[in-house]
C-alpha positions in Angstrom: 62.6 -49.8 66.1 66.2 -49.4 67.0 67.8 -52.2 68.6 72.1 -52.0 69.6 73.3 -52.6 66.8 71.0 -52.4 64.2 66.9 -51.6 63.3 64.4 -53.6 62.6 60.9 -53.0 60.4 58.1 -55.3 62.3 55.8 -57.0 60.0 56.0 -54.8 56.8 53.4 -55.9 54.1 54.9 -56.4 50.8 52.3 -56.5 48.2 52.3 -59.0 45.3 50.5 -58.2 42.0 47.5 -59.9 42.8 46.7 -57.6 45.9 47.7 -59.9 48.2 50.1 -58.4 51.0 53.0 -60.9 52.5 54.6 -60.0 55.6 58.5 -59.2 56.1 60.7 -58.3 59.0 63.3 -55.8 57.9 66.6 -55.9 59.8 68.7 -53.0 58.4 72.6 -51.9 59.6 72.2 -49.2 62.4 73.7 -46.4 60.3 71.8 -44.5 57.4 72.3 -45.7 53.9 71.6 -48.1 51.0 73.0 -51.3 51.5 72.4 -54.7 49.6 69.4 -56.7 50.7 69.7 -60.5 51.3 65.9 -62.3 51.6 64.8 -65.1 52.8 61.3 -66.5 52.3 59.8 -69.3 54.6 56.8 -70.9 55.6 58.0 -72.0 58.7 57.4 -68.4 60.8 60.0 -65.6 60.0 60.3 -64.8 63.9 60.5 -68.8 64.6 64.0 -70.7 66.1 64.8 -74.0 64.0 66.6 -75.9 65.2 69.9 -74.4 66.5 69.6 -71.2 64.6 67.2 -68.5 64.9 66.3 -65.8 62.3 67.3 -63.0 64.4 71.0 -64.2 65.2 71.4 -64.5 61.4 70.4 -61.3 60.9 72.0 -59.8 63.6 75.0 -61.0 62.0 74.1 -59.9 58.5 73.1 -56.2 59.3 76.3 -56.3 61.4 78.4 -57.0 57.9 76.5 -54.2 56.0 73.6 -55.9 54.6 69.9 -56.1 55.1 68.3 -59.0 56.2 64.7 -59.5 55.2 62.9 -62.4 56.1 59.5 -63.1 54.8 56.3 -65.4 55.2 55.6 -67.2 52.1 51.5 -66.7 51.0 49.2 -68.2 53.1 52.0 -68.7 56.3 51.7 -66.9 59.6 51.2 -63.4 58.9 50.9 -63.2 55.5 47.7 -62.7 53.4 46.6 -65.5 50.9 46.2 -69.5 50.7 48.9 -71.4 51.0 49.8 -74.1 48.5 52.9 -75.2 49.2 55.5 -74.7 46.1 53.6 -73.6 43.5 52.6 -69.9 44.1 56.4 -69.0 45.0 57.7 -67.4 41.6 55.9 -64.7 41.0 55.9 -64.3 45.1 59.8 -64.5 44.8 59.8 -62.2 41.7 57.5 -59.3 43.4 59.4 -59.5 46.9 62.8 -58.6 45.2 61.8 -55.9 43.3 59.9 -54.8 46.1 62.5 -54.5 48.2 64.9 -52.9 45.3 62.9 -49.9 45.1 63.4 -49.5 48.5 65.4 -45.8 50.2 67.8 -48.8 52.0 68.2 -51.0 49.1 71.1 -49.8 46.6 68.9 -52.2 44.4 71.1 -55.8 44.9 69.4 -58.7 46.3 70.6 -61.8 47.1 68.9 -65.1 48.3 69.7 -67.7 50.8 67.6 -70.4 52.6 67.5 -74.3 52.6 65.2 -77.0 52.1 61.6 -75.0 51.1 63.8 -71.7 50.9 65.8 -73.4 48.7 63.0 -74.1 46.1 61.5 -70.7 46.3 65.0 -69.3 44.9 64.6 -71.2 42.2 61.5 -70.7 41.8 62.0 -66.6 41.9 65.4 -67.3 39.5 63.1 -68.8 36.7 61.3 -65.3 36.1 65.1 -63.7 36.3 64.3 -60.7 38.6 66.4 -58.4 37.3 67.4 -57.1 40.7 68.4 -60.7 41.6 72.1 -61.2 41.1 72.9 -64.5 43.3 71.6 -67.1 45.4 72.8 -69.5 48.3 70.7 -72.5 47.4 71.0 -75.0 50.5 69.3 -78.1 50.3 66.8 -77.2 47.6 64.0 -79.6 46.6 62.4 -79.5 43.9 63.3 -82.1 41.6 60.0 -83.1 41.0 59.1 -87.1 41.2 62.7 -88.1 41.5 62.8 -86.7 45.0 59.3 -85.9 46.5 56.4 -86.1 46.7 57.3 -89.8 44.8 60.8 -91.2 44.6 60.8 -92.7 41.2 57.4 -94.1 41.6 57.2 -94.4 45.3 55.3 -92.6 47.2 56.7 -90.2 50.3 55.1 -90.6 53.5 57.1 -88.4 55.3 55.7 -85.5 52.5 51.9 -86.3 54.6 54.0 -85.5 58.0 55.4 -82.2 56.7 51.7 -81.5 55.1 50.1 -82.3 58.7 53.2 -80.4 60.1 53.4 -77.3 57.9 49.0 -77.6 57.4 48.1 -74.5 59.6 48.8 -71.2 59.2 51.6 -71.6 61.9 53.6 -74.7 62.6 52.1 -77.5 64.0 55.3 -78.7 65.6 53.7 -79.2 68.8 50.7 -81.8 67.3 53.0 -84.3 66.0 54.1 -85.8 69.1 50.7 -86.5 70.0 49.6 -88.6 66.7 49.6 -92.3 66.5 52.3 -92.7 63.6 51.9 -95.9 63.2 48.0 -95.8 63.1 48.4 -93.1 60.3 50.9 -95.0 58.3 49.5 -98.2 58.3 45.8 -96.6 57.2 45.0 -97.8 53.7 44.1 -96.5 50.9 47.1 -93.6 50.6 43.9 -90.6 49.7 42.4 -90.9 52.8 45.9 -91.1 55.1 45.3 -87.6 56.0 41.9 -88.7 57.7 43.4 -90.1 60.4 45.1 -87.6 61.1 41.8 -85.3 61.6 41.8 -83.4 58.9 41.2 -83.4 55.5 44.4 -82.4 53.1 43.5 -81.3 49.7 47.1 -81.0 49.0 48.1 -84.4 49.7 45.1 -85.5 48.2 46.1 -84.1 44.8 49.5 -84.8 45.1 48.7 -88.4 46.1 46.4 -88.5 42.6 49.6 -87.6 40.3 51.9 -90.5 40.3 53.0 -90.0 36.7 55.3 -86.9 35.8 52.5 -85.4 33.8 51.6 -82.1 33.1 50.5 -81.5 36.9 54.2 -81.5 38.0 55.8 -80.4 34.7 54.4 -77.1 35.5 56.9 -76.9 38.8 59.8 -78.8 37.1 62.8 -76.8 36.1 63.6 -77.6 32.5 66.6 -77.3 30.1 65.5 -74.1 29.0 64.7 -72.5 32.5 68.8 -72.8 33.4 69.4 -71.4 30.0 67.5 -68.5 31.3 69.1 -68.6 34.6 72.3 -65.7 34.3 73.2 -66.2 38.1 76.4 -67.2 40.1 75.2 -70.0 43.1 76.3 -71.9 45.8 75.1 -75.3 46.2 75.0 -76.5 49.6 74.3 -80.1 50.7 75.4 -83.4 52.1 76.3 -86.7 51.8 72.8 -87.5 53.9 70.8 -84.6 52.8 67.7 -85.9 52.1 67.0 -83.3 49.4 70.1 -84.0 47.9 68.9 -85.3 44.9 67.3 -81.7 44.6 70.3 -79.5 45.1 72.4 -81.8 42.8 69.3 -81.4 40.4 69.8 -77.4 40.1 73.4 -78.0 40.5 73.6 -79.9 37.6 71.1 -78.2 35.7 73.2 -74.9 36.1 76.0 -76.1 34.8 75.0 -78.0 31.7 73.3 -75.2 30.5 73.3 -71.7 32.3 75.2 -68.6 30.9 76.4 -68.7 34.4 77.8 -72.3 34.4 81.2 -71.1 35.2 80.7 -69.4 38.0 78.6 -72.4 40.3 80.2 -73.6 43.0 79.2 -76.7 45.1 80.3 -77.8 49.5 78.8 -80.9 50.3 79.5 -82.2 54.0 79.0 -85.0 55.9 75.4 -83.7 57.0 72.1 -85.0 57.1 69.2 -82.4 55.7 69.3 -79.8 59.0 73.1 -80.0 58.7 73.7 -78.3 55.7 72.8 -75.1 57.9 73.8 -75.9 61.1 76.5 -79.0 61.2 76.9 -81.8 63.3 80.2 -83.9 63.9 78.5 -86.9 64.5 75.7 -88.5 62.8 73.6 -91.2 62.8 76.4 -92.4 65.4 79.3 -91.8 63.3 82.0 -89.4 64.0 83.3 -87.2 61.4 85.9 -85.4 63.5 85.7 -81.5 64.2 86.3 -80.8 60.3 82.8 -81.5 59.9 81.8 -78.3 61.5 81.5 -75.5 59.2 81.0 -71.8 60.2 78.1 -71.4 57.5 77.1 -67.8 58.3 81.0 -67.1 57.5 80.7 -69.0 54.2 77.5 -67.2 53.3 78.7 -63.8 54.0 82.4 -64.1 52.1 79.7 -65.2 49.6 77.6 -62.4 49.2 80.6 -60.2 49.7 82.0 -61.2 46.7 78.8 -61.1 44.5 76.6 -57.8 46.0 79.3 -56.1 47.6 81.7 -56.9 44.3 84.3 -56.3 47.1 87.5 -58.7 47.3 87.0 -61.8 49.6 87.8 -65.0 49.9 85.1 -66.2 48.2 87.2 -64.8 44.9 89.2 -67.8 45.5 87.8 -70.4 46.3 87.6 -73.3 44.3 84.3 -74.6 42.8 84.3 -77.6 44.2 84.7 -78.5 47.9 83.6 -81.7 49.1 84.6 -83.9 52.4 85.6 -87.2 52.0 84.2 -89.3 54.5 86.4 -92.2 56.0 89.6 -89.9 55.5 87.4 -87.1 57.2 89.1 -84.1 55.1 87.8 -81.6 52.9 89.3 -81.5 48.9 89.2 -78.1 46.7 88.7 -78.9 43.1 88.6 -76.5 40.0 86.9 -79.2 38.3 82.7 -79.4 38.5 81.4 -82.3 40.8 81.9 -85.1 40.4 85.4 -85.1 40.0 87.0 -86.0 37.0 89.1 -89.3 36.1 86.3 -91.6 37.3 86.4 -95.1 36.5 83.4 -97.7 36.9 83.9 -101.0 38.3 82.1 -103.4 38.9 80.8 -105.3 41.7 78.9 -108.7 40.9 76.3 -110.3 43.3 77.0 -113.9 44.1 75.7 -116.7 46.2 74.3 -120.1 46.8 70.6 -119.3 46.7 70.8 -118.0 49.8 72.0 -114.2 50.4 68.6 -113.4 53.0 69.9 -111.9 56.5 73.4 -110.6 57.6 74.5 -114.2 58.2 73.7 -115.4 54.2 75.7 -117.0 51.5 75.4 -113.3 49.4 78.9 -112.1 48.1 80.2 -109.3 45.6 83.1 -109.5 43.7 84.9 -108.3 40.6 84.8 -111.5 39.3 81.3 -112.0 37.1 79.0 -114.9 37.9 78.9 -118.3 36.5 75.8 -120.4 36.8 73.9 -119.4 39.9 70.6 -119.5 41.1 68.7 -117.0 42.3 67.9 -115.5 45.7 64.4 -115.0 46.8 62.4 -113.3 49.3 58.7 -112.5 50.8 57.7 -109.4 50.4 54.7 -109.0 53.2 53.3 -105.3 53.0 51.9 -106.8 56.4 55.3 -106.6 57.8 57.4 -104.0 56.2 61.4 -103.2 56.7 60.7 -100.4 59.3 64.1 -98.3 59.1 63.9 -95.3 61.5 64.0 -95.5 65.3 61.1 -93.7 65.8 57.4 -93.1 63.6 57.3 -89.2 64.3 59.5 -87.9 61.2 59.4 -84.4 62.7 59.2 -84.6 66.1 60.7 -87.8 67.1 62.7 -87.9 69.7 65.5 -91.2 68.9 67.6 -91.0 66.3 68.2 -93.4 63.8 71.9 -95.0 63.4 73.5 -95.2 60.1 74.1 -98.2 61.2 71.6 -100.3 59.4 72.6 -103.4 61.0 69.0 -103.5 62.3 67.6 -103.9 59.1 69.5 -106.2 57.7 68.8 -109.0 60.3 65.3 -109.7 58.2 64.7 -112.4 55.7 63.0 -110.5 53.5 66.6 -108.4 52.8 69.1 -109.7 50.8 73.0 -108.9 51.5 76.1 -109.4 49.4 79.1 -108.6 51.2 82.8 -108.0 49.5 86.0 -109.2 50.9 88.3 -107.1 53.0 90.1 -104.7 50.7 93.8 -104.6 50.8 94.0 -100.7 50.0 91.3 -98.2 50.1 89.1 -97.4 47.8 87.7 -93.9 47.0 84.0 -93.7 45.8 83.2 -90.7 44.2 79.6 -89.9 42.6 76.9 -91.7 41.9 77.0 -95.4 42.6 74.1 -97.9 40.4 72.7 -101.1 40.8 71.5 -103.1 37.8 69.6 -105.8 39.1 68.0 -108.8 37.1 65.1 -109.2 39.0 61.5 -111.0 38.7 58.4 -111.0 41.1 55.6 -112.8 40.9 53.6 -109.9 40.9 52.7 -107.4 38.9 54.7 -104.9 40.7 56.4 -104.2 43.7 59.1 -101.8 44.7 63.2 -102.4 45.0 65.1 -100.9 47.5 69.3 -100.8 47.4 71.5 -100.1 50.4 75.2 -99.1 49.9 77.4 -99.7 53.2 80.7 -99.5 54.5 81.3 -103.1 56.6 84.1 -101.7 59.5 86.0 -104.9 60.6 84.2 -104.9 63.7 81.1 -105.4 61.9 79.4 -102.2 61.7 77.4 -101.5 59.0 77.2 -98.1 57.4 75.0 -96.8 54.9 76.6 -94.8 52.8 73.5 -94.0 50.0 70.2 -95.4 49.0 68.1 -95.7 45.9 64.8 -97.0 44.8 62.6 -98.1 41.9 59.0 -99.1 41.8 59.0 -102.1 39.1 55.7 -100.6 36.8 58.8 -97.3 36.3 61.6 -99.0 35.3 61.7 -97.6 31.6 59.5 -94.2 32.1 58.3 -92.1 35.1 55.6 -90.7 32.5 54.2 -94.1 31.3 54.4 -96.8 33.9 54.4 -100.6 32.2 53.1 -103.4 35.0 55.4 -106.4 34.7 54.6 -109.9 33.6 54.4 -112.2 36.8 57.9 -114.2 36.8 59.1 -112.3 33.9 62.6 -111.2 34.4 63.8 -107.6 34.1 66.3 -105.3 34.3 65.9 -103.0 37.0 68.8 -99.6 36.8 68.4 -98.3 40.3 70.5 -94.8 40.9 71.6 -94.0 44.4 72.5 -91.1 46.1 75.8 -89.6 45.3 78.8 -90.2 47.9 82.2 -89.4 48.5 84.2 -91.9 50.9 87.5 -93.3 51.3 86.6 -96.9 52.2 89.5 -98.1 54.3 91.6 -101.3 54.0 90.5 -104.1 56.1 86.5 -102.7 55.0 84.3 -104.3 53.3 81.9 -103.4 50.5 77.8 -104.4 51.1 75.0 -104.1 48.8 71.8 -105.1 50.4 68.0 -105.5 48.1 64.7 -105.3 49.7 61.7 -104.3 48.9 60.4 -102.0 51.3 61.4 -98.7 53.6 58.8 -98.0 55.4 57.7 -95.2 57.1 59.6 -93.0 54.6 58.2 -94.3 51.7 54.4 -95.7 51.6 54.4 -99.6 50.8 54.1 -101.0 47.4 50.3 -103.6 47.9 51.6 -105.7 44.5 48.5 -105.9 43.0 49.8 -103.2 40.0 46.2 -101.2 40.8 46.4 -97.4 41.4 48.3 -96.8 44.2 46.4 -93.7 45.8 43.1 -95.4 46.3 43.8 -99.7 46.4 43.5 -101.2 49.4 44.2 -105.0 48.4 47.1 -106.7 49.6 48.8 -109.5 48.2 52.7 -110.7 49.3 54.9 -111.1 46.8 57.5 -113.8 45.9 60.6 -111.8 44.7 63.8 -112.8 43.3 67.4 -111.7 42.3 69.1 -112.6 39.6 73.2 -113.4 39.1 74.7 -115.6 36.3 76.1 -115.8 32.7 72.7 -114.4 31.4 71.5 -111.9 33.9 74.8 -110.4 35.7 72.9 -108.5 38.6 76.0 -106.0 40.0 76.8 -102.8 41.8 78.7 -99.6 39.6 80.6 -97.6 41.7 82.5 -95.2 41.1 86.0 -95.2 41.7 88.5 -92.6 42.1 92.4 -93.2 42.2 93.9 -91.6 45.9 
């Protein structure tokens, strides 16, 4: 069909090796020819709107720039044949899709992908095979980095992975039936393997998931490794942000590149101020925070001068960028560095916890300084899986309707948090990578989960998170063999957060705040060190936080000279 301005092939059936035939809308420049393909694969309805961006204005504007845009179902998804399994069938999919579409009359045999979030996975996916008619990707917001990011968070378990199951569980979206599911009913149910029952429908996939909390052999099989990016001959850009939920995914194939591809010189990263849905379509505010109009990105622009420069080989401003450009929140600019992320000339201070026994609640004794700690006693805490730290405004992860704030003011009024609170710097301070928190830490439990909140304190008192991390206690020393603790044993905990990049201004304050629960995002740790898929005892645990001589507790930031 001919449409002004270019044509379009409705619902062409691709076939894959195994006989099974996925379905692709072709949009191809109006004029005859062979042009370069760019593909994207999705299971969220190639015809479907998300968000603020459909796929027909992207490819309007692709076909319109000499490409063709092809947009396919992933296996099992809307009009394609097949089950769908989410992740795992989406290499040799990948692989059989661009070669497809290289032997193509249109095709002058170079194809490129782009796509975020799932369609950032099945690039990589696709790249591990090395297509040879594959010659870049745009990877946005990839996951895939395997228990360290879904569908368990160094040992944690992902609710929100059973709401994109129930949401993504139909052949077609099921956008429509979250809105009318009692979150809280679902989230609350006990034990994890049957979640899905409430829900009103069984979910193999969860179920299986929910059954491998180890990195065993299960996920090793979808885990990039050392030797895949050594295999990996590609030039990428990395796309995601500061809040990007999947962030620790695109840093993961980021990183991975660049240690050990062929192609490690030519990956280049953007990270914004953008939450996971604005790393394709970006917001100035977030989470009530205003990053000024040089938040907003033209990303169909940066894709394209992209792909220019690696199908169409043609000169473009792509051929000079820099292969790092990250925005530095607080100063709200954007920096262009040669140099791979993060930046070089780092330095790690750090921050000690101190108080008088009594850091629990915004209005505690908790403090961090420079200075290391003397002889101090510990803070302590209920954990109640009863009562958990909720931290979003609203239960429905998909469909809800209330955003949450970044700031986490809200949270931090609960005893069952602990706050340590800097002074007012006299200068600011860059932070610039990947902050840690070693905490000394004992429970009187066999387990239980730690939970550490980075925030910039404004002098008003606002509270914003900057970056997160956790740790379930049985995974301090390995995600393959978990170790239960000794009740009122004290251990070292190394908790990684999220990577950042912010100028904290002068007359702000740093705040590290310790809890033990963030609930509905992650499923609550019960204590009792059973499995955590099928127990359904309870007990509360007494935790505490170490700081003195022996057992230092202290945040690592890292800090960049403006």
């Amino acid at each position: 069909m001919v449409h002004k301005g270019f044509k379009t092939l409705w619902d062409v059936k691709i076939p894959m090796r195994d006989g099974v035939r996925l379905s692709a809308d072709i949009y191809l420049p109006e004029e005859e020819g062979s042009f370069p393909s760019i593909l994207w694969r999705t299971p969220y309805d190639n015809s479907r709107s998300m968000g603020h961006y459909s796929p027909y204005d992207i490819a309007k504007f692709f076909t319109s720039h000499g490409y063709v845009f092809v947009i396919q179902d992933v296996r099992g998804r809307c009009d394609s044949e097949g089950d769908w399994y989410p992740f795992f069938n989406e290499g040799l999919d990948g692989y059989d899709t661009i070669e497809w579409i290289a032997k193509q009359p249109w095709s002058d045999g170079r194809v490129g992908m782009m796509g975020g979030s799932y369609a950032g996975w099945v690039q990589w996916a696709a790249a591990r095979l090395r297509p040879p008619h594959l010659k870049t990707l745009v990877s946005t917001a990839a996951g895939g980095y395997w228990m360290k990011e879904f569908p368990f968070v160094n040992g944690i378990p992902t609710l929100w992975i059973l709401a994109w199951l129930h949401l993504s569980g139909g052949r077609t979206l099921q956008s429509e039936l979250t809105s009318i599911v009692d979150w809280r009913k679902v989230f609350y149910h006990l034990p994890l393997s049957t979640m899905d029952e409430v829900l009103g429908r069984t979910n193999t996939v969860w179920r299986e998931w929910i059954s491998h909390p180890n990195l065993d052999n299960f996920w090793r099989q979808v885990l990039l490794s050392p030797e895949d990016f050594k295999r990996i001959d590609l030039p990428v850009l990395h796309i995601t942000g500061w809040y990007d939920g999947d962030q620790p995914g695109a840093l993961f194939f980021y990183e991975g590149m660049i240690n050990h591809s062929p192609a490690c010189k030519e990956q280049y990263i953007l990270i914004g101020p953008w939450d996971h849905g604005g790393t394709r379509t970006p917001k100035r505010v977030l989470g009530g925070v205003d990053f000024s109009e040089d938040a907003l990105l033209d990303m169909n622009k940066v894709h394209l001068e992209w792909f220019d420069r690696w199908l169409k080989e043609v000169d473009s401003p792509a051929s000079k960028w820099k292969r790092t450009r990250v925005f530095i929140m607080g100063d709200n600019r954007w920096v262009d560095e040669e140099d791979y992320w993060p930046p070089r000339g780092v330095q790690h201070a750090d921050y000690y916890l101190h108080s008088g026994g009594r850091a629990n609640t915004l209005r505690g004794d908790g403090k961090l300084s420079l200075e290391p700690p003397g002889e101090e006693v510990p803070d302590s805490y209920l954990y109640d899986p009863c009562d958990p730290v909720v931290s979003v405004m609203d239960l429905d992860l998909y469909g809800g309707k209330v955003e949450t704030p970044l700031d986490d003011r809200f949270i931090l009024r609960r005893d069952d948090v602990l706050v340590y609170t800097g002074g007012p710097l006299d200068e600011a301070v860059l932070v610039a990578g990947r902050p840690e928190a070693y905490l000394y830490a004992s429970s009187d439990c066999r387990d239980t989960d730690w939970f550490a909140i980075l925030s910039d304190v404004y002098p008003e008192g606002k509270s914003i998170t900057i970056g997160t991390g956790m740790l379930r206690a049985r995974y301090r020393t390995s995600l393959e063999k978990p170790e239960l603790m000794a009740p009122n044993e004290i251990y070292l905990f190394k908790i990684e957060l999220s990577s950042t990049c912010i100028s904290i201004q002068p007359k702000h304050r740093i705040r590290l705040s310790i809890t033990s629960s963030n609930f509905p995002r992650f499923a609550r740790n019960l204590n009792t060190g059973n499995d955590a898929h099928d127990d359904i005892q309870i007990k509360k645990a007494n935790n505490k936080i170490y700081h003195n001589k022996i057992y230092p507790s202290k945040l690592i930031l890292p800090i960049k000279k403006i």
